[in-house]
C-alpha positions in Angstrom: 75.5 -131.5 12.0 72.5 -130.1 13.6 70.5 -132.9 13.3 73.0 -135.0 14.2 73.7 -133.4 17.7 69.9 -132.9 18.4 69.2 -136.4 18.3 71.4 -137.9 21.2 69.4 -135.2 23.8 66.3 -136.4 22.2 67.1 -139.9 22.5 68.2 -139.4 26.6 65.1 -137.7 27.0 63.1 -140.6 25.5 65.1 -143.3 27.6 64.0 -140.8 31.1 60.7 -140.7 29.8 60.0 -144.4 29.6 62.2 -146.0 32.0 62.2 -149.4 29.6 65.2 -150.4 28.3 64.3 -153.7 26.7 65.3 -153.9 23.1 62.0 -153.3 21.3 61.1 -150.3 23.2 64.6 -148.9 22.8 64.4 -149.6 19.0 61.1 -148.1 18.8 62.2 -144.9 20.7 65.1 -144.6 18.2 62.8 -145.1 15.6 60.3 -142.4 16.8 63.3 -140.1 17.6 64.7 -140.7 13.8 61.1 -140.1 12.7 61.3 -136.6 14.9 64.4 -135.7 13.0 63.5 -136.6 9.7 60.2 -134.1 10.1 62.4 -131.4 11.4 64.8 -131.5 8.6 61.6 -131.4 6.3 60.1 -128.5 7.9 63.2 -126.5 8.2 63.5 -127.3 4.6 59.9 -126.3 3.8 59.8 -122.8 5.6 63.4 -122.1 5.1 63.7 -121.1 8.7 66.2 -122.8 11.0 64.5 -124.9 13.9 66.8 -124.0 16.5 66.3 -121.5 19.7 69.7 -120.1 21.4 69.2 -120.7 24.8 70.6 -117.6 26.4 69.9 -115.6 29.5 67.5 -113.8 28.4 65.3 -116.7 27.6 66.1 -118.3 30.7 65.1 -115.0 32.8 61.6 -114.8 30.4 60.8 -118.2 31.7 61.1 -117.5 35.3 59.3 -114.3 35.3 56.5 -116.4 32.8 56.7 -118.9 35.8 55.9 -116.2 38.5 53.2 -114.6 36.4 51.4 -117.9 35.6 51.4 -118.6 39.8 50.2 -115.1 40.3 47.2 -115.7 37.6 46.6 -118.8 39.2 46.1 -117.3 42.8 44.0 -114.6 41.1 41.9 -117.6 39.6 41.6 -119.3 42.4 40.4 -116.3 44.3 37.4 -115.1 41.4 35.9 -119.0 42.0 35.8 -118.4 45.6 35.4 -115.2 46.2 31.6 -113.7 45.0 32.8 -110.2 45.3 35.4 -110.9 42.7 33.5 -111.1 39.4 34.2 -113.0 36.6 33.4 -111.2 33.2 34.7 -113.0 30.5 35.2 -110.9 27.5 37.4 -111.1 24.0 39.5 -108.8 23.2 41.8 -107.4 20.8 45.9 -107.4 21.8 47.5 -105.7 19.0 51.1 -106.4 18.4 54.5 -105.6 16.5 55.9 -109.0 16.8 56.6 -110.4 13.5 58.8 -113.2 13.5 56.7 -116.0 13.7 58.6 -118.2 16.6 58.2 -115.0 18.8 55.2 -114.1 17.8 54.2 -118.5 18.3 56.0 -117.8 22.1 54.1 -114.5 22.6 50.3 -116.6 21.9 51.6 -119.6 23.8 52.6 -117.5 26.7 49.2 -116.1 27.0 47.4 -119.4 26.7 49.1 -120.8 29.3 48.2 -118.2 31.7 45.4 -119.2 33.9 42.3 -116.8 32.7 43.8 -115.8 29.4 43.3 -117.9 25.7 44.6 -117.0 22.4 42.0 -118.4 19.8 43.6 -116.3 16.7 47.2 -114.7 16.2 47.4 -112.5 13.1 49.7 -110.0 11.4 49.6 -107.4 13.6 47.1 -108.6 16.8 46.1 -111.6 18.7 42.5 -112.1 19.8 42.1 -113.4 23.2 39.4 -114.4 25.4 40.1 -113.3 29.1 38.3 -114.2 32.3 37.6 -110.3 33.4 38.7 -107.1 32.4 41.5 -106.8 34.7 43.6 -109.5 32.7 42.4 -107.8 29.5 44.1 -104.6 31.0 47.1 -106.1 32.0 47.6 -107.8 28.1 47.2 -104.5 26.7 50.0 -102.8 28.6 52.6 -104.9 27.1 54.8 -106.5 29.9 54.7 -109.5 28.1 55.1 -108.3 24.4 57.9 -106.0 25.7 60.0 -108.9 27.4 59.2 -111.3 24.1 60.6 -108.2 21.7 63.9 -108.7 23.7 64.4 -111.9 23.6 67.3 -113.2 21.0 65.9 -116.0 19.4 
């Protein structure tokens, strides 16, 4: 029933997307929206995890604060190309981590890539290695803001 309901929102979204409603590109879209289906039912069928994410709240109030941190690492960005006295000294570094589901744990490296500065090249058991811009957005990883708001989430 899943499935099922899933693929009318994906099929909308598909017909906003493209803005063509002819009957070969609507056929195709329902044929590439089956063919998104059909791959989710194998996964979930594979891993034995279930594909969906309650929206809730909580996720909803993540994503705002993720918004405002990601315009707040772009300013700081933006401020280390102009600015000479601001240096930039990339640098990897360790973020270890007691996430263990993998979709938060999936959220938790995307989250960090996204933020201007910040790249997750490897997420393991029990850390992520990132490569940061300067020390200060090391610093900030490693207190756990981010961890700590994804450890709440109900997913």
């Amino acid at each position: 029933m899943y499935y099922l309901i899933l693929t009318l929102p994906l099929g909308l979204f598909w017909v906003l997307l493209s803005g063509h409603f002819s009957g070969l590109l609507l056929g195709l879209g329902a044929a590439s929206v089956l063919l998104v289906i059909w791959f989710l039912r194998r996964m979930d069928s594979v891993d034995g995890e279930g594909s969906f994410v309650r929206i809730s709240f909580g996720l909803a109030g993540y994503l705002f604060w993720l918004a405002w941190t990601i315009i707040k690492a772009n300013i700081d960005v933006v401020q280390r190309i102009w600015a000479p006295e601001m240096p930039i000294s990339p640098n990897w570094t360790r973020i270890e981590t007691s996430i263990t589901t993998p979709l938060k744990k999936t959220l938790y490296a995307n989250s960090v890539t996204i933020t201007p500065g910040t790249l997750t090249t490897g997420a393991r058991e029990d850390h992520l290695m990132v490569h940061c811009l300067s020390k200060e957005n090391a610093l900030e990883l490693s207190q756990g803001e981010m961890e700590a708001r994804i450890r709440k989430l109900v997913l």
